[in-house]
Steps between C-alpha positions, in 0.01 A plus 500: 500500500248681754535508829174574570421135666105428591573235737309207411288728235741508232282472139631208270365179339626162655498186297420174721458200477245295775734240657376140523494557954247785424227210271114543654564842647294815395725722285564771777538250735816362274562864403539620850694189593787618160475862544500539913595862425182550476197490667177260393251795506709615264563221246131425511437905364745447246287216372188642541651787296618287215862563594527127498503242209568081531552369211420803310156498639368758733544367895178492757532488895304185481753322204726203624822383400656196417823541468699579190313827378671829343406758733552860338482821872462829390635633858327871533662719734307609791424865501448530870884439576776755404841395420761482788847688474824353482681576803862517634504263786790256584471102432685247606562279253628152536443381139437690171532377141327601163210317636411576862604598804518357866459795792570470866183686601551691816254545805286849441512464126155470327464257161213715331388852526147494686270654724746679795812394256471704155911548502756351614481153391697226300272550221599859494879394544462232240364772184814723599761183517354335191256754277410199281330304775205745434362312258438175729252409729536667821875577388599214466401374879393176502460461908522693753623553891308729761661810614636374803602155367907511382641249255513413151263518156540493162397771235461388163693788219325312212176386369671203426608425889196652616266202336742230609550638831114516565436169367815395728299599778147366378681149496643579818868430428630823600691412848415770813625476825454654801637540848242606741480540848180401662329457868486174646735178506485302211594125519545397110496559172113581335312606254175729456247440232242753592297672197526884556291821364397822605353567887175579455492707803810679373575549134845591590587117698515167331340238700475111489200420351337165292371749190887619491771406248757237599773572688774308633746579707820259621694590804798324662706585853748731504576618816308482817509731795269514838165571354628558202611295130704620196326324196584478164177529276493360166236612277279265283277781359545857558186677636485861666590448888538171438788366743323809736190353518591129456701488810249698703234191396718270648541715825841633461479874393798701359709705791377848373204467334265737610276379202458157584585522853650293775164539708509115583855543647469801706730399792741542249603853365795540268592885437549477116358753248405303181392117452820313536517387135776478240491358130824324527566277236346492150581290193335466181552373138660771270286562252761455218767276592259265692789501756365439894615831704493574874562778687486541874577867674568580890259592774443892550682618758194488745406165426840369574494722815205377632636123460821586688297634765293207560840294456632700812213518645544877582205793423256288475200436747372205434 
């Protein structure tokens, strides 16, 4: 087996089928909706290039489905992106079988080699731990955490677990939880159902906005403090900033986001260096035994100083 992994590029025919759910949509819209690995523009070149048969008949970008089709990919790797190395770098593992593996992500380390980040990342650590997780999608990553968010996520070591963990996620069964720490006193329990996309000011930002994909984001009381609440964020869907931007829409901005700020609470300045965000609890069906697992891992050491800080009230000028 190579280790040369391509990322998300890696050459290979899939065999689908269109599930029922996907009925009336145009076949990259369904496409892009079973393979999120990889982007529409791309799917819809693979048709146009003929890499794409239903039913044994050549796809078009303007075909719909019904549901119930045999759907033959060729995937063709992408010759603008090089493979990534395999790399030495220390995981913590909390769970590891033949089939994935669970990893308490810590703050500062990146999920995917990119622009500023070309080393140094869990992919990287992932092709050194386990060399056969080159041949999946993205290595086997099936969601991700940003650099300076701590917690848990799951990596997929087989095709196998890799399909049932992304349809896990489609269906939205896969349980995430959060603890974050946000400006502003919260009363009760809530829940955000904002559709979010891309700022189109800033390609970098997600924003709120009615062309966006749904999100939805639960949140209960935790903790609360003088200006200050401890929530724990349950996630419906799983978009790119989501609980980050969510809780800004709602007026109540992580404590250290410099991204999506805490202009509208500027009285109120909390000296922390990263968004104050941590995956803490995940569970998920295993792929094989269909057995319910959860997992749930500690605050980083600065997250759990910060809340005994605010608990006595010492440090802190707010």
């Amino acid at each position: 087996m190579s280790n040369d992994y391509k990322g998300n590029t890696a050459g290979g025919v899939r065999q689908l089928v269109i599930p029922d759910a996907h009925g009336g949509q145009r076949l990259d819209q369904a496409l892009s909706a079973m393979l999120p690995e990889f982007s529409r523009n791309r799917i819809q070149n693979w048709i146009r290039a003929r890499k794409i048969a239903v039913d044994d008949v050549w796809g078009t970008t303007k075909m719909k489905v019904s549901g119930g089709e045999a759907v033959r990919v060729e995937i063709e790797p992408d010759p603008n992106e090089t493979p990534d190395a395999p790399e030495a770098i220390p995981l913590d593992v909390v769970f590891e079988d033949a089939m994935l593996m669970v990893i308490h992500k810590p703050v500062g380390l990146v999920v995917h080699p990119g622009s500023g980040n070309p080393r140094g990342t869990l992919l990287n650590a992932l092709l050194h731990r386990v060399p056969q997780v080159a041949e999946l999608p993205r290595a086997g990553i099936v969601h991700r955490l940003d650099k300076d968010t701590s917690g848990l996520l799951v990596v997929a070591k087989t095709l196998r677990a890799h399909t049932d963990l992304v349809r896990q996620l489609q269906a939205r069964t896969v349980k995430r939880e959060y603890l974050a720490l946000v400006y502003g006193e919260i009363d009760r329990s809530g829940t955000v159902d904002a559709p979010m996309g891309r700022d189109p000011h800033n390609r970098t930002k997600r924003t709120v906005h009615s062309q966006g994909k749904d999100a939805v984001t639960h949140y209960d009381v935790v903790e609360r403090f003088p200006g200050l609440t401890l929530l724990r964020c349950t996630l419906e869907t799983g978009r790119t900033h989501q609980i980050r931007v969510h809780m800004q829409h709602i007026g109540h901005p992580l404590v250290g986001d410099t991204v999506y700020s805490a202009s509208r609470r500027s009285h109120l300045k909390i000296p922390f260096p990263r968004q104050a965000l941590h995956a803490e609890r995940l569970g998920l069906i295993h792929p094989v035994t269909q057995e319910y697992m959860q997992w749930e891992c500690p605050l980083p050491p600065d997250f759990a100083s910060l809340l005994q800080a605010l608990r006595d009230n010492t440090g802190w000028n707010t």
